[in-house]
C-alpha positions in Angstrom: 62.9 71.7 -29.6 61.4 70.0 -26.4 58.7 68.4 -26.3 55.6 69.2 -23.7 55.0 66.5 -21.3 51.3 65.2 -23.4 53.8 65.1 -26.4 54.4 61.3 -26.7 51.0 60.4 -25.3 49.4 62.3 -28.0 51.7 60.8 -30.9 50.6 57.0 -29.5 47.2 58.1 -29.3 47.2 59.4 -32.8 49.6 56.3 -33.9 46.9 53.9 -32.5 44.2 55.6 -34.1 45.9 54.8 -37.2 47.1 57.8 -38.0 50.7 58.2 -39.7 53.2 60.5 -38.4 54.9 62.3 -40.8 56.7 64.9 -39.4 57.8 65.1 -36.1 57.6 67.8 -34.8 56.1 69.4 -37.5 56.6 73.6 -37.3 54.1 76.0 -37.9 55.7 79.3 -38.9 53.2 82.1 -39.1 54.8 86.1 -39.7 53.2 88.8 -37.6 50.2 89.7 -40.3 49.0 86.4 -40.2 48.8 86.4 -36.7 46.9 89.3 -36.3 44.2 87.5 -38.5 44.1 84.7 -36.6 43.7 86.5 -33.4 40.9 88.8 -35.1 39.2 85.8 -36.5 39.3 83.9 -33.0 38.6 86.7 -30.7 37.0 89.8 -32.7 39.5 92.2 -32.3 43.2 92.6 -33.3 44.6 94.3 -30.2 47.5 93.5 -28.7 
């Protein structure tokens, strides 16, 4: 997986802050019904 250009800006940023990384990167997996709740909940409506 590549990472984004703000990637390793981000991870010092969060480092500093005293953050501890744990898993890098860390995947968020989400199947097709949970995505349609999270688009409902953020926009209103589940269309696609």
């Amino acid at each position: 997986m590549a990472h984004d250009f703000f990637h390793h800006i981000v991870k010092a940023a969060l480092e500093k802050d005293g953050w501890e990384i744990t898993h890098d990167p860390y995947e968020l997996r989400l199947d097709n019904e949970e995505n349609k709740a999270l688009r409902k909940n953020n926009t209103g409506n589940t269309s696609e």
